[in-house]
C-alpha positions in Angstrom: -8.7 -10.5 -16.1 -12.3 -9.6 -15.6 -14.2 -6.5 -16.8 -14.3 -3.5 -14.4 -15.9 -0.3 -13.8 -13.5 3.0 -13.8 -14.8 6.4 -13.0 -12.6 9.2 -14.6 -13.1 12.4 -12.5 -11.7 15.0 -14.7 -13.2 19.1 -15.4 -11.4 18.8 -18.7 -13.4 17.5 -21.3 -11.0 16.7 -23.6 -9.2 14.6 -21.0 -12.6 12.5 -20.4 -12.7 11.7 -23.8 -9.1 10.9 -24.4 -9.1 8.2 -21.5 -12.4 6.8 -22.2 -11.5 5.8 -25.4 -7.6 4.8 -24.1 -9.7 2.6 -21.8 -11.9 1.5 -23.3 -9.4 0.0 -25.7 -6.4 -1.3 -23.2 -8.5 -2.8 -20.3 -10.6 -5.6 -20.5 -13.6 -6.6 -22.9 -16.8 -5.5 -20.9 -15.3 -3.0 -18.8 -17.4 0.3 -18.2 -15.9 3.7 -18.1 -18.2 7.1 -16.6 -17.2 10.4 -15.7 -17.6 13.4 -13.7 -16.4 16.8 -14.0 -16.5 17.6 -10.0 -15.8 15.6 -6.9 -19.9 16.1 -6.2 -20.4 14.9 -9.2 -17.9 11.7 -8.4 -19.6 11.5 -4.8 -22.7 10.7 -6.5 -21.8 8.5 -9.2 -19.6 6.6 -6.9 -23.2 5.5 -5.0 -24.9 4.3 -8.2 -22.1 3.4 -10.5 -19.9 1.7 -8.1 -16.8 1.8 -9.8 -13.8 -0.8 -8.7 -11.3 2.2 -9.3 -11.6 6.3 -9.9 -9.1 8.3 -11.8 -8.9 11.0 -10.0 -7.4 14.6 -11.2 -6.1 16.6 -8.4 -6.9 20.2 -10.4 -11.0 20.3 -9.6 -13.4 22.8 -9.4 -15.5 23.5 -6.0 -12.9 20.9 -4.0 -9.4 19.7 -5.1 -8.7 15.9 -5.3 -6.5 15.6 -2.2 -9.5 17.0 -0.4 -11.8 14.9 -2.1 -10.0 11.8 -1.1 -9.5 12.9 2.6 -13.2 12.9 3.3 -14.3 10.5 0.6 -12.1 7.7 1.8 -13.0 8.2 5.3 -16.8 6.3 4.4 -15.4 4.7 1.4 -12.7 2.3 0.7 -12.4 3.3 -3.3 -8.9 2.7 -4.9 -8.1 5.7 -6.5 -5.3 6.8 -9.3 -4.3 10.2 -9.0 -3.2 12.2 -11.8 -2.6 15.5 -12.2 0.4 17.8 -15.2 1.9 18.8 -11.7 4.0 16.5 -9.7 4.0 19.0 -6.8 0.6 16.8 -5.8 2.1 13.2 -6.0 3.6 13.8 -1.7 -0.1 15.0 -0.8 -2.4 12.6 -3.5 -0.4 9.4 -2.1 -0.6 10.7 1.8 -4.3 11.3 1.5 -4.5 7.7 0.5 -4.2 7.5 -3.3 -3.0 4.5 -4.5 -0.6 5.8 -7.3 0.3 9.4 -9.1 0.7 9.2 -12.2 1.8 13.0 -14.2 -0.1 13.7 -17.3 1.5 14.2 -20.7 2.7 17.5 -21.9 3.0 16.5 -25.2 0.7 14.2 -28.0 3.4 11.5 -28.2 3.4 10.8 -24.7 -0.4 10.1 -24.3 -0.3 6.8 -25.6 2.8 5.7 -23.3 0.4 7.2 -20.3 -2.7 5.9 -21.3 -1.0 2.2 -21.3 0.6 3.3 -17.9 -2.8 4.1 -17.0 -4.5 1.0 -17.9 -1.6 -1.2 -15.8 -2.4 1.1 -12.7 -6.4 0.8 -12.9 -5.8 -3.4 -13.0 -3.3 -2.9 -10.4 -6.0 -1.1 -8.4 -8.7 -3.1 -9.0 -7.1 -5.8 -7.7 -6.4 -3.6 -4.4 -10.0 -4.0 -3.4 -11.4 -7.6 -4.9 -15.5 -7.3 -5.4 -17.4 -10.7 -6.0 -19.1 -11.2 -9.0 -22.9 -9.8 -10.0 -24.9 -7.0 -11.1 -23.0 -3.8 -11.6 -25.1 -1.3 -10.1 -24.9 -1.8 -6.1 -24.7 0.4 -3.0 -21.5 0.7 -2.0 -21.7 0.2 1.5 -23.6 -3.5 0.5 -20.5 -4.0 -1.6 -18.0 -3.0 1.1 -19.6 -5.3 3.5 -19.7 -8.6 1.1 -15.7 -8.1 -0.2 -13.9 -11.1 -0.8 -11.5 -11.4 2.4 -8.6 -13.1 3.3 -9.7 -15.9 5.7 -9.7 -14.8 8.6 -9.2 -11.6 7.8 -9.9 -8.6 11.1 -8.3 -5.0 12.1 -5.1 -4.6 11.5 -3.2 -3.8 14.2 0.1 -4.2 13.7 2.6 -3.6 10.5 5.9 -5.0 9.8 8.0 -4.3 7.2 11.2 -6.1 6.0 13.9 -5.1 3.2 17.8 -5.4 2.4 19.7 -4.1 -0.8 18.1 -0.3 -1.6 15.8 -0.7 1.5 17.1 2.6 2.9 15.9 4.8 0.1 12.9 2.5 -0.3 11.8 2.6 3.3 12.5 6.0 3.7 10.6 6.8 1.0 7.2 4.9 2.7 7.9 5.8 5.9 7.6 9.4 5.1 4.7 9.1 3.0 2.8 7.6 5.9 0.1 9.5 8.2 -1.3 8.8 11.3 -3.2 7.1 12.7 -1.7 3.7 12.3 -0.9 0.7 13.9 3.0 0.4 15.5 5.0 -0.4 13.3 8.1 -2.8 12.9 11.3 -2.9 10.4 13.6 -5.0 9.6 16.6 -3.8 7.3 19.7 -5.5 6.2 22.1 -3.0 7.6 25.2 -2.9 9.8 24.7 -2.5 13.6 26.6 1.8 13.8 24.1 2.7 10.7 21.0 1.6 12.1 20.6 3.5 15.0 21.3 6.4 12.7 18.9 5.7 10.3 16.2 5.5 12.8 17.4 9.0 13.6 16.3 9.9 10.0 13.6 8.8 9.3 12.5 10.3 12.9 13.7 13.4 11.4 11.7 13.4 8.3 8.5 11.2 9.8 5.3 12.4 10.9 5.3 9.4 13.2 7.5 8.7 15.7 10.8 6.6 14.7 13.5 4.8 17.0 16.0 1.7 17.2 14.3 -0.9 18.9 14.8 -1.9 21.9 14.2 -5.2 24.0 11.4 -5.0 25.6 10.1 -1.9 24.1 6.2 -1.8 24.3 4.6 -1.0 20.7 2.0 2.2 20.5 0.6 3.1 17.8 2.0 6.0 15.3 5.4 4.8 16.1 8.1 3.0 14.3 10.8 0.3 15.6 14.0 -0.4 13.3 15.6 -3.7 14.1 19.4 -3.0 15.4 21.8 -4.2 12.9 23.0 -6.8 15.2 19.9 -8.2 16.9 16.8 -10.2 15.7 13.7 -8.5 15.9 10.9 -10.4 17.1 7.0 -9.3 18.1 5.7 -10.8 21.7 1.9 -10.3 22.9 0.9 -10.8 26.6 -3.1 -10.9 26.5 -3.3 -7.4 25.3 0.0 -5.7 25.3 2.3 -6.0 22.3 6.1 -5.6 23.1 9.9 -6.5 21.3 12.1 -9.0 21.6 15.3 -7.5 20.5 18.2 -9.8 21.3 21.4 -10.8 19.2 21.1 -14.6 17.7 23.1 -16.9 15.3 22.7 -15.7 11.2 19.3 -16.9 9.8 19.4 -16.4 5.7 22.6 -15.1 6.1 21.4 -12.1 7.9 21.0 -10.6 11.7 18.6 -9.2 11.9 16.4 -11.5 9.4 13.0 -10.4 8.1 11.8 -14.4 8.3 12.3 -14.0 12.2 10.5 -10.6 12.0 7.7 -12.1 10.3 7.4 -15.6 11.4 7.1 -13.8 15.1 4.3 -11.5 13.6 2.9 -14.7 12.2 1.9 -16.4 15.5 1.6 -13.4 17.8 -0.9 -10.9 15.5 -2.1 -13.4 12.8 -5.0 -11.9 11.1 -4.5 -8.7 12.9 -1.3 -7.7 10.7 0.2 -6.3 7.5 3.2 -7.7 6.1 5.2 -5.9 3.6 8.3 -7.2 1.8 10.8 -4.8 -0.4 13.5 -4.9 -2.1 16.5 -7.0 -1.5 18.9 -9.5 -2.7 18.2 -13.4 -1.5 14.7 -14.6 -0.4 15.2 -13.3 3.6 11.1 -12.7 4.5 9.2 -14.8 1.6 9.0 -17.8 4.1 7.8 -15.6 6.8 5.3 -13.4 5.1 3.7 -16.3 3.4 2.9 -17.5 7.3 1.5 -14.4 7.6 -0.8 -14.7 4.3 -1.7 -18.0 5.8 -2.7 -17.2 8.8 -5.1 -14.0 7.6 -2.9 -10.8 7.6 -2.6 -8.7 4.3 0.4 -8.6 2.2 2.0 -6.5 -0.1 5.2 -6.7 -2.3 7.3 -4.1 -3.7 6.8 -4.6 -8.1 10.0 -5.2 -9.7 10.5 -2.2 -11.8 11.0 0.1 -8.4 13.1 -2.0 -7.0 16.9 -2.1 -6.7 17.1 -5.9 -6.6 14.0 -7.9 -7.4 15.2 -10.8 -4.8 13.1 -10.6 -1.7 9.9 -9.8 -3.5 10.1 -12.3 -6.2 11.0 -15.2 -3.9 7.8 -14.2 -1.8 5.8 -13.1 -5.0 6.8 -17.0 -6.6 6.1 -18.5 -3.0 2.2 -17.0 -3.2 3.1 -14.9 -0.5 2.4 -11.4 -1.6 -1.3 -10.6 -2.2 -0.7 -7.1 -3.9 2.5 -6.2 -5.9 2.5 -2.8 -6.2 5.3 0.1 -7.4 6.9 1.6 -4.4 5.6 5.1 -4.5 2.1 3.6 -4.1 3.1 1.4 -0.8 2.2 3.9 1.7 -1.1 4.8 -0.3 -1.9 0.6 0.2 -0.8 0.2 3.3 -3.1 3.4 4.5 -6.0 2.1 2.4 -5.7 -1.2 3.8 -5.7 -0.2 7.3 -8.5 2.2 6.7 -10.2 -0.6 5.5 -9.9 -3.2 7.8 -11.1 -0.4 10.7 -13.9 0.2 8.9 -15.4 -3.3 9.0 
């Protein structure tokens, strides 16, 4: 993996110190780690430094970090790792659009455990946000505007998100995480036809943004969910510029109705470009085939990471197909999906 460039934005010294040299050692040959003791600080090394990913405690003087990264990621796209010794933070860091919480260690034997835990979340990050190749120091806003894209690559304006064995949990867990504004969004889940109506009903319950079972011809707006019945494929139609469902029962495909290939091969042709795929976990390979036509025909794509999943099926088949262009834990989906869509409605 190639060098990169980590700002630690910390008001304890002694943490600084502790990761800079815990860096310094884990990540790759070359790579540059600064600091900053205050978000202004941050906000101004962040114009000269550049980094491809801040550390970011949530503890700070003059601002906290969830602030920070409410306005800061509002101009800037800048993957983020929030840390903090209190866990009551992770809900609000990842909402605000961090892309993973990590706790700090209590105790001297656990720092090396968390420094390595850091170093696999900075890569993860910094492959969040690719950056092309050249001289370090950059305005940012040159460097957003010459990222390595996707071909193809526009807004997003529409998400879809597929997932069988532990999906329940798994979704619920992104879906509540999320916060407007975003895209409508679409879900398939591997369940039986009297649970999903019900578990629409949840997630409505515990959601910021509006949840319901699909229904054919339902027109999609944005800030709203639509869970697949557990008897009818789910598919995505566009008339010039309206969006709308296909929700109609069909013979197994996979093994499954719903399936999250019909989801996503639907999502494939209708938004292209204009659409994030996300695939979770699940037993089989239901979805890899689809969200790799999504991949190919421009839209972003993310995969759940094995360890936080209940069965690494549907993600490893689309990981192994080339399908999923960022793997990431499931507590740090929402933070991806929001950074991605930020993102993309920035450009």
């Amino acid at each position: 993996m190639r060098p990169m460039r980590v700002l630690v934005v910390d008001d304890s010294a002694f943490f600084r110190s502790v990761v800079t040299e815990g860096l310094s050692r884990l990540l790759p040959g070359g790579s540059e780690i600064k600091t900053a003791d205050d978000p202004f600080a941050a906000r101004d090394m962040i114009l000269t430094f550049d980094p491809d990913v801040m550390v970011l405690d949530m503890e700070l003087p003059r601002m906290d970090g969830v602030e920070f990264l409410r306005r800061l990621l509002v101009q800037y796209s800048q993957p983020t790792i929030a840390v903090s010794a209190n866990a009551i933070y992770q809900e609000q860091a990842l909402a605000a659009g961090a892309l993973e919480f990590l706790t700090k260690p209590s105790r001297s034997r656990n720092i090396e455990p968390f420094l390595r835990q850091l170093a696999q979340a900075v890569e993860r990050g910094a492959g969040v946000y690719v950056k092309p190749e050249g001289p370090a120091l950059r305005p940012v806003q040159e460097v957003r505007a010459n990222l390595a894209r996707p071909r193809g690559a526009g807004q997003i304006k529409l998400i879809a998100l597929g997932a069988s064995t532990g999906g329940t949990e798994a979704l619920s867990t992104v879906i509540t995480a999320l916060r407007p504004p975003l895209p409508p969004i679409v879900i398939v889940q591997h369940i039986p036809p009297r649970f999903s109506s019900m578990f629409a009903l949840h997630l409505d319950r515990d959601s910021r943004l509006a949840v319901k079972e699909a229904a054919d011809g339902d027109r999609l707006l944005p800030d709203h969910v639509y869970v697949a019945p557990g008897d009818r494929h789910l598919r995505v139609k566009r008339f010039g510029g309206i969006w709308s469902l296909s929700c109609l029962p069909g013979p197994n495909v996979n093994g499954h109705c719903p399936s999250v290939d019909v989801l996503f091969t639907s999502v494939a042709r209708t938004a292209g470009a204009h659409a994030l795929g996300v695939i979770m976990t699940g037993m089989g390979s239901d979805g890899a085939r689809g969200l790799k036509l999504m991949r190919d025909a421009g839209a972003r794509t993310i995969g759940q990471d094995e360890s936080s999943c209940v069965v690494y099926g549907m993600p490893r088949a689309a990981y192994e197909l080339g399908a999923v262009e960022h793997q990431v834990p499931l507590l740090s989906i929402a933070g991806t999906i929001m950074n991605l869509v930020r993102q993309d409605s920035d450009e």
